[in-house]
N, C-alpha and C positions, 0 to 999 in steps of 0.2 A: 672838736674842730671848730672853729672860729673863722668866719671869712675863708675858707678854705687853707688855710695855715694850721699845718698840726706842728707842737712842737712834744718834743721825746728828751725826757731826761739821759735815757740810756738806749744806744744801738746795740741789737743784740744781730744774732744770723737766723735763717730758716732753711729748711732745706727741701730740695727739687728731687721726686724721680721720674723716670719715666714709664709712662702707665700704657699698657697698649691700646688703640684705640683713642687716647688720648692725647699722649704726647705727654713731655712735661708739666709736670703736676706740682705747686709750691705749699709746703704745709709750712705755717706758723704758731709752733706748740706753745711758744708765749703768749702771743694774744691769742689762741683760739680761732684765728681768720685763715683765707687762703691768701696771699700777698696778690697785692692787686697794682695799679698803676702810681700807687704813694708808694712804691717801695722803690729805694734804690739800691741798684746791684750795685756796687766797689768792689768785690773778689767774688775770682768762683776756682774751685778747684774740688775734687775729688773726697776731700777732707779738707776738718779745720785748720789743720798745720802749711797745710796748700795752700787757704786763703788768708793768712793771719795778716792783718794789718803790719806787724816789726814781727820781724825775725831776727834771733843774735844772742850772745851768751854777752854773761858779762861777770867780769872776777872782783873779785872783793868788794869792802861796804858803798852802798849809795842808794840813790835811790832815783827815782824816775817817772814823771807823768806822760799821758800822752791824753792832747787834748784836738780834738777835732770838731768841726765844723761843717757842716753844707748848706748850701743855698740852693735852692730848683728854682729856677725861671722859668716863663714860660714865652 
C-alpha cells in the first residue's frame, strides 16, 4: 500500500457468517485477513450465483470480457 492506495490485480469474494455473541464475522480465505474497511461490498446474496456480477446463458460461438473498475473517494 502506497499513500494509502491499494491497487488489486484481481477481485475475488469473501464470505460472512454470523457468530453468536458476535455478529457477522468476514473471513477472507485469499489473503488470510478479516475484511476490514478497504473492502468493498457490490453483491451480497446467500450464494455465489445470488451475487454474480452477469448473469445469462448464451448460444453458439463468441466470446466475451468483462472489465471493471472502482474508485473510493473519500
Amino acid at each position: 500500500m502506497i499513500n494509502d492506495i491499494t491497487d488489486q490485480d484481481a477481485a475475488h469474494a469473501w464470505a460472512e457468517a454470523h457468530v453468536d455473541g458476535l455478529g457477522w464475522v468476514g473471513f477472507d480465505i485469499s489473503n488470510g485477513v478479516a475484511p476490514d474497511e478497504k473492502y468493498v461490498r457490490v453483491a451480497i446474496g446467500p450464494d455465489a450465483s445470488c451475487a454474480a456480477p452477469v448473469k445469462g446463458m448464451r448460444k453458439g460461438p463468441s466470446s466475451e470480457t468483462l472489465i471493471v473498475s472502482l474508485q473510493v473517494q473519500q
